[in-house]
C-alpha positions as YAML, in Angstrom:
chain: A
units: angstrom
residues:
- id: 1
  name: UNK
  ca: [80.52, -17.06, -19.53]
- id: 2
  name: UNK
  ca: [76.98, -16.99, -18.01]
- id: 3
  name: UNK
  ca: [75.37, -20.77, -17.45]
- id: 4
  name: UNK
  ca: [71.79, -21.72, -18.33]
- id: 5
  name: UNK
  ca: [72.07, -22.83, -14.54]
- id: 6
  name: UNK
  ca: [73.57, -19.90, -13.62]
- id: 7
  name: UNK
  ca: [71.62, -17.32, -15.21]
- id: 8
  name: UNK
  ca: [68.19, -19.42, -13.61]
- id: 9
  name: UNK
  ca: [69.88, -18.86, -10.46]
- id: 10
  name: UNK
  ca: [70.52, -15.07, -10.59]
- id: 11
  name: UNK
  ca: [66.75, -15.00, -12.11]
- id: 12
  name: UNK
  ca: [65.69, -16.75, -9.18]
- id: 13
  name: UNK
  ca: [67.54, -14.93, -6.39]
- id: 14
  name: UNK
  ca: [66.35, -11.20, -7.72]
- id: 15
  name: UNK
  ca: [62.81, -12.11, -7.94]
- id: 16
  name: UNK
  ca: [63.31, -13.65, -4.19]
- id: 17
  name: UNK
  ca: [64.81, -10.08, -3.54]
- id: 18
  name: UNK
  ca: [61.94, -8.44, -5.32]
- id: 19
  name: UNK
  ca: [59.12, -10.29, -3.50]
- id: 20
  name: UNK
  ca: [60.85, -9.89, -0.19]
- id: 21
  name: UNK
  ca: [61.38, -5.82, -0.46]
- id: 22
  name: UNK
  ca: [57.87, -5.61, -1.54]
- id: 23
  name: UNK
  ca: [56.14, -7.61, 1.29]
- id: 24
  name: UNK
  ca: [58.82, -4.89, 3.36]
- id: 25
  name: UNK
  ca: [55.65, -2.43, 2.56]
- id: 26
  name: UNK
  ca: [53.19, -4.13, 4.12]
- id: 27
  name: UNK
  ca: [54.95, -4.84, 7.88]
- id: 28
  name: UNK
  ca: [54.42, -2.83, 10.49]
- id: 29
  name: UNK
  ca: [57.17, 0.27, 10.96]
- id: 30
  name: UNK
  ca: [59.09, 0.07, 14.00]
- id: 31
  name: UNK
  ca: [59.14, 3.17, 16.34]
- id: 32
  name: UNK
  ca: [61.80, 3.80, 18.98]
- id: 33
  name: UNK
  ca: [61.04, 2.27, 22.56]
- id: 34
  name: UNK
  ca: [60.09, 5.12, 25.35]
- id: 35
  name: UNK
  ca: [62.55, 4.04, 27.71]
- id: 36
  name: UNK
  ca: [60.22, 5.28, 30.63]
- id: 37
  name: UNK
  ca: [57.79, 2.89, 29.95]
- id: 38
  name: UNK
  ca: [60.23, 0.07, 30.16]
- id: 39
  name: UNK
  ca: [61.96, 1.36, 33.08]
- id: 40
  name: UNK
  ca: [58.18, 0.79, 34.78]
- id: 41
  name: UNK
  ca: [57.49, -2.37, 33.03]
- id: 42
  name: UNK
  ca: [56.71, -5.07, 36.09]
- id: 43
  name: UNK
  ca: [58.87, -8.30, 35.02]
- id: 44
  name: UNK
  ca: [58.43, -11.27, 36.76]
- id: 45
  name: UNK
  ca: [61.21, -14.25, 37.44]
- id: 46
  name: UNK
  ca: [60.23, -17.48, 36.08]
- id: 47
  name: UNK
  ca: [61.60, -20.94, 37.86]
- id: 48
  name: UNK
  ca: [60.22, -21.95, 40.61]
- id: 49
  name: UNK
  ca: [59.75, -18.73, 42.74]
- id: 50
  name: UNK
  ca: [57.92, -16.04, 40.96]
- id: 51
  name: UNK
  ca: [58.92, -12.58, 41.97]
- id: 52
  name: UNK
  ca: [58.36, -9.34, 40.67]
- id: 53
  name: UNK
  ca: [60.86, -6.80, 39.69]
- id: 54
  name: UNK
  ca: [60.27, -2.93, 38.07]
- id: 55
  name: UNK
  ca: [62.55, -3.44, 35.20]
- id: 56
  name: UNK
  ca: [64.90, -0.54, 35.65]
- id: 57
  name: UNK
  ca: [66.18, -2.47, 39.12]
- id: 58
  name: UNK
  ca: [67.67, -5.05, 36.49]
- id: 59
  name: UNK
  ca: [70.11, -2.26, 34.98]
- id: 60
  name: UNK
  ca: [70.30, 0.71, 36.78]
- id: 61
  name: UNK
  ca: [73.49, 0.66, 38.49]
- id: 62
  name: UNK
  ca: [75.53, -1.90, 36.10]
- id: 63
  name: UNK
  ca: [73.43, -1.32, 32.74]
- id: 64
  name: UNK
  ca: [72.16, -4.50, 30.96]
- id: 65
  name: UNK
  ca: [71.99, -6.66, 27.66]
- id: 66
  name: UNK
  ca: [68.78, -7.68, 27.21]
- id: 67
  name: UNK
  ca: [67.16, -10.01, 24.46]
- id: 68
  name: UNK
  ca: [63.54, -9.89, 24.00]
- id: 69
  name: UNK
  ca: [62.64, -13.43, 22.81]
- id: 70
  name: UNK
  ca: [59.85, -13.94, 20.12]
- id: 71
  name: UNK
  ca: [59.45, -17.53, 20.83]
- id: 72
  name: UNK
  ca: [61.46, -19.66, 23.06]
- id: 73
  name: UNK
  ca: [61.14, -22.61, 21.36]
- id: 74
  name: UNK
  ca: [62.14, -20.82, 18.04]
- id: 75
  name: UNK
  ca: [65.35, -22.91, 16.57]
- id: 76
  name: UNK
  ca: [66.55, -18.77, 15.02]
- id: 77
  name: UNK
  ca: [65.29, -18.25, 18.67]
- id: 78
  name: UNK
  ca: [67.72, -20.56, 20.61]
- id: 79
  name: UNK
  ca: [70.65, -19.72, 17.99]
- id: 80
  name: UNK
  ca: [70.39, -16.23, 19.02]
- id: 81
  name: UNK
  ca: [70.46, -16.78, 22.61]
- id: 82
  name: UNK
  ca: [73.45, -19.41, 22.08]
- id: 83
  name: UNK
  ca: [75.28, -16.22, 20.12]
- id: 84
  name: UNK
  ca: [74.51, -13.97, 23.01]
- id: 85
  name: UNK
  ca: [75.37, -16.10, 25.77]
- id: 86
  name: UNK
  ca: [78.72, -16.89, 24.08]
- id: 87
  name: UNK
  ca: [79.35, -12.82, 25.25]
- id: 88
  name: UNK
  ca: [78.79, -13.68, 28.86]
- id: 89
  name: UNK
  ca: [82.46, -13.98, 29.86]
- id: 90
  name: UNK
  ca: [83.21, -10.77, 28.17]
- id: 91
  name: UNK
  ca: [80.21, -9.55, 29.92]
- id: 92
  name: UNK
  ca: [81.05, -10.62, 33.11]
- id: 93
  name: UNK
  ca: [84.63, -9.43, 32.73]
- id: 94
  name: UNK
  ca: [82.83, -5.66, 32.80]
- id: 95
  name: UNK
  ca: [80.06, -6.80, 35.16]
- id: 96
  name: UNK
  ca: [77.36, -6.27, 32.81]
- id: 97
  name: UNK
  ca: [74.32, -8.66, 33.14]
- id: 98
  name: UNK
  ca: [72.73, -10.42, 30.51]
- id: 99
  name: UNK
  ca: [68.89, -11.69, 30.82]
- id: 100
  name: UNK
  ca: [65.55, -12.41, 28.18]
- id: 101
  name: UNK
  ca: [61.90, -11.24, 28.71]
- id: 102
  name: UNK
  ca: [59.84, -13.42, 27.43]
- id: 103
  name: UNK
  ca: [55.92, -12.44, 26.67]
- id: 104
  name: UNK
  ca: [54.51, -16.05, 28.21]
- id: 105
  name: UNK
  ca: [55.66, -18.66, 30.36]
- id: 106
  name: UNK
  ca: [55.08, -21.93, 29.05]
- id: 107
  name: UNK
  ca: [56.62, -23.96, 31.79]
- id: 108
  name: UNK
  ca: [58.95, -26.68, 29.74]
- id: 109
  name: UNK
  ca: [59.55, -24.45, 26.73]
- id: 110
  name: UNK
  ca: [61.63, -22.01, 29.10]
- id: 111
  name: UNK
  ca: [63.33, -24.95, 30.82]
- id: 112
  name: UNK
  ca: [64.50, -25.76, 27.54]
- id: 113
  name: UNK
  ca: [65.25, -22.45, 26.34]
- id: 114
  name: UNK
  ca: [67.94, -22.03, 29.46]
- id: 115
  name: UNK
  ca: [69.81, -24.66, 28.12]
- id: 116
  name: UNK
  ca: [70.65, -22.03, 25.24]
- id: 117
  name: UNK
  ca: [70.26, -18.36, 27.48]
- id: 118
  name: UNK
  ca: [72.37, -18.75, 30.12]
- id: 119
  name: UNK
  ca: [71.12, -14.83, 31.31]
- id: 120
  name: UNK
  ca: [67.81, -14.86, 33.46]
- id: 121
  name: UNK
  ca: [64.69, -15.18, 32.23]
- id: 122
  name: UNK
  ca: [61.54, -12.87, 33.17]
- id: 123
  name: UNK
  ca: [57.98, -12.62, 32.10]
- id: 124
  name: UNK
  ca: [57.44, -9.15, 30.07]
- id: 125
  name: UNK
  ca: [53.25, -9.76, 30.80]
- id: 126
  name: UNK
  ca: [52.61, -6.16, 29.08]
- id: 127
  name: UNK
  ca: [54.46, -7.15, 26.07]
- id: 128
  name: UNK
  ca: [56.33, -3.54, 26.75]
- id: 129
  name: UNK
  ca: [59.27, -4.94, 25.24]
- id: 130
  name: UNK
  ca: [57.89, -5.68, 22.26]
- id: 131
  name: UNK
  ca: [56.49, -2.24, 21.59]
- id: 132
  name: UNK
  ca: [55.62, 0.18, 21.47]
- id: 133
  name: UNK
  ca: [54.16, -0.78, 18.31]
- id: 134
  name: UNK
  ca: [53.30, -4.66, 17.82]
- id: 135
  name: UNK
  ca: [55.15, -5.76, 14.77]
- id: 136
  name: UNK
  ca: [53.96, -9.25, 13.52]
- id: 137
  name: UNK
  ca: [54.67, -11.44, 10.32]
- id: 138
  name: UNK
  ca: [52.41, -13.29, 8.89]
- id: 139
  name: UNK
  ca: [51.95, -15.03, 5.47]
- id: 140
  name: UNK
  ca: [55.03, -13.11, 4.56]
- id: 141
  name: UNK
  ca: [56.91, -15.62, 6.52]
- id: 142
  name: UNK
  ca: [56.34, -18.03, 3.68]
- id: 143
  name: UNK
  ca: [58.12, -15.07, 0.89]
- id: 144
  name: UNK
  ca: [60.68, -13.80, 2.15]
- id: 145
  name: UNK
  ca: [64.25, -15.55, 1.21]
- id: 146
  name: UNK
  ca: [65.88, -13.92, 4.35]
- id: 147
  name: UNK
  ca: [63.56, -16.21, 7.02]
- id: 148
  name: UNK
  ca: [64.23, -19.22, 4.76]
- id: 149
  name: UNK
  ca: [68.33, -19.23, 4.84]
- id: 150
  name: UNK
  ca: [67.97, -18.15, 8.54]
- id: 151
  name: UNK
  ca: [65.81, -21.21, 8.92]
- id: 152
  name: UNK
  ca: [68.43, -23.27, 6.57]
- id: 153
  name: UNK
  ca: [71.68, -21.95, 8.35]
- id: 154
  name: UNK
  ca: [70.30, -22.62, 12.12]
- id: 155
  name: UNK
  ca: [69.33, -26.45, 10.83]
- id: 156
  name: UNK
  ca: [72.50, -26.76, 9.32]
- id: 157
  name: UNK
  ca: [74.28, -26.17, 12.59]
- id: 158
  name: UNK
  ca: [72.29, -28.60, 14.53]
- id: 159
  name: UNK
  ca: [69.25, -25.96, 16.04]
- id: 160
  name: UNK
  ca: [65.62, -27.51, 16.41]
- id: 161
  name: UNK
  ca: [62.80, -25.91, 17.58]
- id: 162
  name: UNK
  ca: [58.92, -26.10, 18.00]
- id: 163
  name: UNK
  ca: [55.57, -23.79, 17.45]
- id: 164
  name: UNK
  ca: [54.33, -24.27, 20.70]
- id: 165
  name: UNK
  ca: [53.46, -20.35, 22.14]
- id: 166
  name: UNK
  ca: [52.65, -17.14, 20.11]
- id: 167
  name: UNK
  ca: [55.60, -16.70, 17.97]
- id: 168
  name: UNK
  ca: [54.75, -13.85, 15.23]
- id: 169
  name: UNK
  ca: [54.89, -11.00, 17.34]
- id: 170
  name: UNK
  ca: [58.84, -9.81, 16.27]
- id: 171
  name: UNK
  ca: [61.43, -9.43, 19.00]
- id: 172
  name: UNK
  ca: [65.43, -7.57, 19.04]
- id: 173
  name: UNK
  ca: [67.95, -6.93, 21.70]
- id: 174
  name: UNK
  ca: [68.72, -3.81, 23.82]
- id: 175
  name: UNK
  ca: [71.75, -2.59, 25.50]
- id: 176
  name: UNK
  ca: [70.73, -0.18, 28.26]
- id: 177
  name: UNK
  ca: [73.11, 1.91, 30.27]
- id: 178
  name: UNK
  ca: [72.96, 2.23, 34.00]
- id: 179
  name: UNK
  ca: [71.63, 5.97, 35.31]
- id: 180
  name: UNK
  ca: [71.04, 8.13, 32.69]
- id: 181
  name: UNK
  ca: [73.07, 6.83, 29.60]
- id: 182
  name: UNK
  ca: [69.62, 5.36, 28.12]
- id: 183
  name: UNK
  ca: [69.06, 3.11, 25.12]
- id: 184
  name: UNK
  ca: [72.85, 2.11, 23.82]
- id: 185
  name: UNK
  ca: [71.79, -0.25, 21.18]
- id: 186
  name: UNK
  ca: [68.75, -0.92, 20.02]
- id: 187
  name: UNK
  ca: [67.76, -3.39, 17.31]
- id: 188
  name: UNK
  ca: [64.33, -4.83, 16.09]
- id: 189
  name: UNK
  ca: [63.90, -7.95, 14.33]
- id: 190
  name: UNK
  ca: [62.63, -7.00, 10.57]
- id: 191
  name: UNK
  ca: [62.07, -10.95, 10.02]
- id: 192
  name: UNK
  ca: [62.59, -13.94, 11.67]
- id: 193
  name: UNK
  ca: [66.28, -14.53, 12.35]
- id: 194
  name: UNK
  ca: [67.06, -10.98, 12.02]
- id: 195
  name: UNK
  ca: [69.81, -11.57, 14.66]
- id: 196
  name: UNK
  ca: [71.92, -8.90, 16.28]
- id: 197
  name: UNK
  ca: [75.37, -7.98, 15.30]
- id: 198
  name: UNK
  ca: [77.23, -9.33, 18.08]
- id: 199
  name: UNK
  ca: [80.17, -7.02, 17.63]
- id: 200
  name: UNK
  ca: [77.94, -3.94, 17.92]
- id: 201
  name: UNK
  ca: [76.71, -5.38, 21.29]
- id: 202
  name: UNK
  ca: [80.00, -5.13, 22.80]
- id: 203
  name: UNK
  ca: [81.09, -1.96, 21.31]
- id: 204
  name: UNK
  ca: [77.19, -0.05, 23.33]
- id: 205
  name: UNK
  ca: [79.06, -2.63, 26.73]
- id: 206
  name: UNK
  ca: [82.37, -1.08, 26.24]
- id: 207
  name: UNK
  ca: [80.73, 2.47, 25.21]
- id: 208
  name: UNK
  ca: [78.80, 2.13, 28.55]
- id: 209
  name: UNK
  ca: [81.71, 0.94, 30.55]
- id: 210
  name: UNK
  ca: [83.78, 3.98, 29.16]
- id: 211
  name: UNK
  ca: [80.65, 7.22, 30.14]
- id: 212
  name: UNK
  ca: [80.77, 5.08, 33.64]
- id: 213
  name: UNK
  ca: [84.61, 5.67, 33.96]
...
């Protein structure tokens, strides 16, 4: 038997459904990264020495995991990197490295961030990562349910975070083989805390590890 509270609630949850598939038609499409164009990228280290690596150096003989962070001081930012970094003994086990680009360094919000990412961290300056189109949200932030029981479920379990730094430009994670397996996994945020499924990053790891063998 349907409740006056109930029914207000179903109401309430298909029009959030509604209003979030059509703000889906106004965000940018993503396209398919050219995995040239990040093997070139120039990423540099952050900490105290600043070097400069071409990206492909970071995963060409081991093949990587690599999150590309929309904000570091993000609290669906800093859950994500806690998620990932809770792979790293798996990881390790099949010598797989695990590192962030970020698209700015800005200084103590990084410090802060590696208490979350326990990967590297390196300064994507090109934003290559993020392409190659630039997918932003803006006032659909405030619409869509999805960003708002991210938001509520990364409170709950005891995440805070900032606005400090350019945070609307969407990130996503890649798994990238060593040689020439390519682009194993690759996902791209559709909304803030879009995370990645943490199972499918293992299975593109162990799918590497397997083609290596």
């Amino acid at each position: 038997m349907w409740t006056a509270q109930a029914v207000l609630k179903a109401v309430g949850l298909f029009v959030a459904e509604l209003i979030s598939s059509i703000t889906d038609w106004f965000q940018t499409k993503a396209a398919w990264a050219d995995l040239r164009v990040l093997e070139d990228t120039e990423l540099k280290t952050t900490g105290g020495v600043h070097e400069r690596y071409k990206a492909k150096t970071l995963w060409q003989k081991t093949g990587a995991v690599v999150m590309v962070v929309r904000r570091p001081g993000s609290l669906l930012c800093r859950e994500e990197a806690t998620e990932l970094s809770s792979l790293l003994p798996q990881l390790q086990d099949m010598e797989v490295p695990l590192f962030a680009v970020v698209k700015e360094n800005i200084g103590r919000e990084l410090d802060t961030f590696k208490k979350y990412f326990t990967g590297r961290v390196y300064v994507d300056q090109k934003r290559n990562f993020y392409g190659p189109v630039l997918r932003k949200m803006f006032l659909s932030i405030f619409l869509r349910i999805g960003v708002w029981r991210s938001v509520w479920r990364a409170y709950r379990r005891g995440f805070r975070g900032n606005l400090r730094g350019e945070g609307l430009i969407l990130g996503g994670v890649f798994v990238i083989g060593p040689g020439n397996q390519g682009i194993l996994l690759e996902h791209r945020e559709k909304e803030f805390g879009d995370k990645v499924n943490m199972l499918a990053v293992l299975t593109a790891v162990r799918k590497m590890q397997k083609n290596i063998k």
